[in-house]
Backbone as numpy.savetxt, mean C-alpha at the origin, in Angstrom:
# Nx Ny Nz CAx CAy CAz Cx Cy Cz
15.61 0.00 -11.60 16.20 -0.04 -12.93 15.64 -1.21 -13.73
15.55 -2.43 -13.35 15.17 -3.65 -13.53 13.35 -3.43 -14.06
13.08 -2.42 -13.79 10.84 -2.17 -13.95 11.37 -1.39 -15.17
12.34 -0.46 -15.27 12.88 0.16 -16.46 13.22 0.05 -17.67
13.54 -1.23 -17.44 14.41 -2.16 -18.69 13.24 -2.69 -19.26
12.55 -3.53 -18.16 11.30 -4.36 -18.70 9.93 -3.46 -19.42
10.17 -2.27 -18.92 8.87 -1.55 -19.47 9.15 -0.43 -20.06
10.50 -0.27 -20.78 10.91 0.52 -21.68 10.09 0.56 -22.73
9.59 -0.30 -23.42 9.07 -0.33 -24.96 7.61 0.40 -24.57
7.18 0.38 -22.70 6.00 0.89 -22.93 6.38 2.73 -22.71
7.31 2.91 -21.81 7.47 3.78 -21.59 8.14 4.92 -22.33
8.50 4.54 -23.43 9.54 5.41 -24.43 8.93 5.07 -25.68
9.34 6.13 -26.95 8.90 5.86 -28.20 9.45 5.07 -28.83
8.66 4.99 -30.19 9.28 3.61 -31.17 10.75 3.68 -31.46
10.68 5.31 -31.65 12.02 5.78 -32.55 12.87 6.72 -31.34
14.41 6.26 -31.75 15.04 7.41 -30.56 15.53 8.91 -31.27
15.06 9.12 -32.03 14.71 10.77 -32.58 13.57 10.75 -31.65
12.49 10.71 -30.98 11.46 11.00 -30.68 11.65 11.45 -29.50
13.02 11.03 -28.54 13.29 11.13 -27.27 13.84 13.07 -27.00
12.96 13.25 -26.62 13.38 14.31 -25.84 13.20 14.44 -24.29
13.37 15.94 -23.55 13.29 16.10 -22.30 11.66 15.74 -21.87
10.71 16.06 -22.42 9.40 16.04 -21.95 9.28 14.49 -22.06
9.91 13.87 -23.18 9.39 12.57 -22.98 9.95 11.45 -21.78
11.10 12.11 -21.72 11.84 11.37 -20.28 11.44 11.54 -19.27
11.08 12.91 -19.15 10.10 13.50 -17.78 8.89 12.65 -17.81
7.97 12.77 -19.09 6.54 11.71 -18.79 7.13 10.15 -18.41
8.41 9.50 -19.23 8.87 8.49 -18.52 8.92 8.15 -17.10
9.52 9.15 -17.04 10.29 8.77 -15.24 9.33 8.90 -14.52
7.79 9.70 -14.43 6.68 10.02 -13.93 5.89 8.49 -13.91
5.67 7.95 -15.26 4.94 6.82 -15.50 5.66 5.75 -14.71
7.08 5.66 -14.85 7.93 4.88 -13.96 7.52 4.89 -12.59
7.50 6.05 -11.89 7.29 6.25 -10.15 5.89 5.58 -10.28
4.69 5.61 -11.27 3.60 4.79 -10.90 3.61 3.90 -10.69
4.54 3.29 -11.56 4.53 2.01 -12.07 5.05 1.28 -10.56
6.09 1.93 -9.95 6.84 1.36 -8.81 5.96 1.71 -7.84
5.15 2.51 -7.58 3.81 2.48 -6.56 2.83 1.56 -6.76
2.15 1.24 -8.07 1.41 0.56 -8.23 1.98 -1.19 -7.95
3.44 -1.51 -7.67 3.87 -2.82 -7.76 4.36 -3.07 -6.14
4.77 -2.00 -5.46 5.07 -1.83 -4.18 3.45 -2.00 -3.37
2.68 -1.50 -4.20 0.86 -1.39 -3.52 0.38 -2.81 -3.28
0.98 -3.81 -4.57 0.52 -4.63 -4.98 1.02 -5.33 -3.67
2.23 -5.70 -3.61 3.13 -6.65 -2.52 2.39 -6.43 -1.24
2.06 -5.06 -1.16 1.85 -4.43 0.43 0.53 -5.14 0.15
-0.26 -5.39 -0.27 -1.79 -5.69 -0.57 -1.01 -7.31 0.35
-0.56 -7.98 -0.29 -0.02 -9.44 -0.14 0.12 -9.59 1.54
0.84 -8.59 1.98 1.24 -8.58 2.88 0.08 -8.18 4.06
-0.58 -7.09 3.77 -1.97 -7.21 4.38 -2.57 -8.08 4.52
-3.08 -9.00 3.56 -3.61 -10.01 3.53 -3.00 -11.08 4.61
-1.91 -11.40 4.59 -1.49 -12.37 5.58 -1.40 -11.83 6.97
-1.44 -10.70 7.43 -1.43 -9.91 8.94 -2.81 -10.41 8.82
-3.95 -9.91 8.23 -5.22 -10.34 8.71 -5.55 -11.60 8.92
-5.29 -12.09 7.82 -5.33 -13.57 7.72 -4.97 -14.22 9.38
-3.57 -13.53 9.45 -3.07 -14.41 10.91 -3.72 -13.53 12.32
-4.18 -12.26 12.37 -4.40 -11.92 13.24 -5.97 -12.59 13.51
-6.95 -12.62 12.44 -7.92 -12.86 12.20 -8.55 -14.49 12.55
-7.39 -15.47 12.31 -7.45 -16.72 12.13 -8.69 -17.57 12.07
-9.51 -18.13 11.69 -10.55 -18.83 11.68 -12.08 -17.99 12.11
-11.43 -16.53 11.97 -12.52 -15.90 12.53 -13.37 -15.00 11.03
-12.77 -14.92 10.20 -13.05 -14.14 9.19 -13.30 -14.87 7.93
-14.10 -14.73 7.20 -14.39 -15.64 5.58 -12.95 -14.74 4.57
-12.65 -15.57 3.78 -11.95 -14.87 2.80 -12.56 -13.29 2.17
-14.18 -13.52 1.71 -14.40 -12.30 0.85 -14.60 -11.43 2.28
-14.30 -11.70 3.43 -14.67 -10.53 4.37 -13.21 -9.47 4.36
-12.11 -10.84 4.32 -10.34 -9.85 4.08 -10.65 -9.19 2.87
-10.52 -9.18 1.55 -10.69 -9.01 0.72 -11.88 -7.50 0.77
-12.85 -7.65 1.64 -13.42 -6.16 1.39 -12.77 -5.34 2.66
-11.75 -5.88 3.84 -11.08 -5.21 4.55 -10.19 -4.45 4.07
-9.51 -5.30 3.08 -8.31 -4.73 2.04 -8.63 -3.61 1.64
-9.63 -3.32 0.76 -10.14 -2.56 0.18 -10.45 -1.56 0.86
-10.87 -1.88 1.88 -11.53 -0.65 2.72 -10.09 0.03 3.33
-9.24 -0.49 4.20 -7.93 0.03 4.31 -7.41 0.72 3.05
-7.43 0.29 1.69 -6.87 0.85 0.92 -7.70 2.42 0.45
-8.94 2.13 0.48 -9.44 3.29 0.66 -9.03 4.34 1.53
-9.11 3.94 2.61 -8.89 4.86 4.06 -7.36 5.32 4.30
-6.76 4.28 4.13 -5.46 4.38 4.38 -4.72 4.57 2.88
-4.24 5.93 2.77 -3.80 6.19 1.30 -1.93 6.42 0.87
-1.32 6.92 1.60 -0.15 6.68 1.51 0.71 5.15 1.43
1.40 4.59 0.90 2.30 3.62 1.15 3.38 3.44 2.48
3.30 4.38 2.80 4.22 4.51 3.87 3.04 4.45 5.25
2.12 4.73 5.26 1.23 4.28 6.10 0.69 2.63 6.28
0.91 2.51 5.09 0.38 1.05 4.73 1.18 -0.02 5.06
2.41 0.61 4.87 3.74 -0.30 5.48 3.78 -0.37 7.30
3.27 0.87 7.84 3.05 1.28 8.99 1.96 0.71 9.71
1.27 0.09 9.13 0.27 -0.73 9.18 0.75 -2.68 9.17
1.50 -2.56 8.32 1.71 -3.95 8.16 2.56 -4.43 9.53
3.30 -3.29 9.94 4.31 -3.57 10.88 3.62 -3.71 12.20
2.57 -2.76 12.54 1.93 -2.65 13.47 0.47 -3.31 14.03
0.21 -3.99 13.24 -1.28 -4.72 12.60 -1.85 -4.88 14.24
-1.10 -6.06 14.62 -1.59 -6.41 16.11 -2.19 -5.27 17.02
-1.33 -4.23 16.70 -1.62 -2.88 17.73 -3.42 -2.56 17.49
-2.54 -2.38 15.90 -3.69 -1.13 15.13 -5.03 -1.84 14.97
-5.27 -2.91 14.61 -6.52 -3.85 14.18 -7.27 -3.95 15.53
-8.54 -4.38 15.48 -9.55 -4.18 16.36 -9.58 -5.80 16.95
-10.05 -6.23 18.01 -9.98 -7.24 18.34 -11.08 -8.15 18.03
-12.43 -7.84 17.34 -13.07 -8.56 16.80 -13.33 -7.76 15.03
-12.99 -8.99 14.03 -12.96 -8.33 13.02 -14.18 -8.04 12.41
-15.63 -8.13 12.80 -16.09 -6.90 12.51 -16.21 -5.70 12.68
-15.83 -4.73 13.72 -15.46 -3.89 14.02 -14.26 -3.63 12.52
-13.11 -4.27 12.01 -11.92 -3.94 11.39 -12.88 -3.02 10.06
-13.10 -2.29 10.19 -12.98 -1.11 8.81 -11.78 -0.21 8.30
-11.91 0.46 7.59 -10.99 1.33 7.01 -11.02 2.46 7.88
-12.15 2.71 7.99 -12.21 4.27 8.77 -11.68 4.12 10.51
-11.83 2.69 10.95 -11.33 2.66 12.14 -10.18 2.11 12.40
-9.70 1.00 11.31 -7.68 1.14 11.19 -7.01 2.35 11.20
-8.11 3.47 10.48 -7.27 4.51 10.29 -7.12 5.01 10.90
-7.77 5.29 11.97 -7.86 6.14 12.89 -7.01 5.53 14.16
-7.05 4.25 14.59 -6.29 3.55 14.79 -4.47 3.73 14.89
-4.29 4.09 13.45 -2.89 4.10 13.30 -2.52 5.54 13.57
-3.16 6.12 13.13 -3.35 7.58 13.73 -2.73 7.69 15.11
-3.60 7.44 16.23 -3.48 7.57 17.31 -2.03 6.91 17.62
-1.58 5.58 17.18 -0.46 4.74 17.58 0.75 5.85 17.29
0.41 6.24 16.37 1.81 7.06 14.87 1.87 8.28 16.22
0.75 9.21 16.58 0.95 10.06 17.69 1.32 9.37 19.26
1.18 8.68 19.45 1.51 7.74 20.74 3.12 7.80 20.65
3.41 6.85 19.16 4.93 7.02 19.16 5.71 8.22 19.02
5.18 9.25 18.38 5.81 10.55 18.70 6.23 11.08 19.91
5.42 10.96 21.09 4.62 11.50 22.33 5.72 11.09 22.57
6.08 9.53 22.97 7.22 8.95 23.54 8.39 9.46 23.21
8.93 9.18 21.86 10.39 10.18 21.65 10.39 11.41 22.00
9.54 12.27 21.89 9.43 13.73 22.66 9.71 13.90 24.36
């Protein structure tokens, strides 16, 4: 509600004659970005410090920074990404060159089916 308030003036028209159903619908649409794109952002933050600490003295800054990226590439849901943050130690490779996108992903993959396997 609080991303709502603050980004009303972007998200709604000048005038409230202008407000109809389509425009609330494009609202509430631009809204869910808006809360993905700020939830992406944090999770980015939070990546950064799993590598950072799993990584420790082993990695240059611009090397996290194109890891990020590459996870964010590879890894596309938020809910994966969170699944990731939780699991980092598991999922991450033990020397970080090896750490790409395509092999976190695959990575979490396997863990996400591992944990299934078990509750089954």
């Amino acid at each position: 509600f609080r991303l709502f308030v603050r980004r009303a003036n972007t998200l709604l028209p000048e005038s409230i004659d202008l407000i109809d159903s389509s425009v609330l619908s494009n609202a509430r649409s631009q809204l869910l970005i808006m809360k993905d794109d700020t939830k992406r952002k944090r999770l980015s933050a939070d990546v950064e410090i799993r590598l950072r600490n799993i990584y420790f003295d082993r990695v240059e800054r611009t090397a996290v920074e194109d890891m990020i990226n590459s996870i964010y590439d590879n890894v596309l849901s938020l809910e994966d990404i969170q699944f990731f943050v939780q699991y980092a130690s598991k999922v991450l490779p033990t020397s970080p060159d090896d750490a790409t996108g395509e092999t976190i992903w695959k990575n979490i993959l396997e863990l996400q089916n591992e944990l299934i396997a078990k509750r089954e």
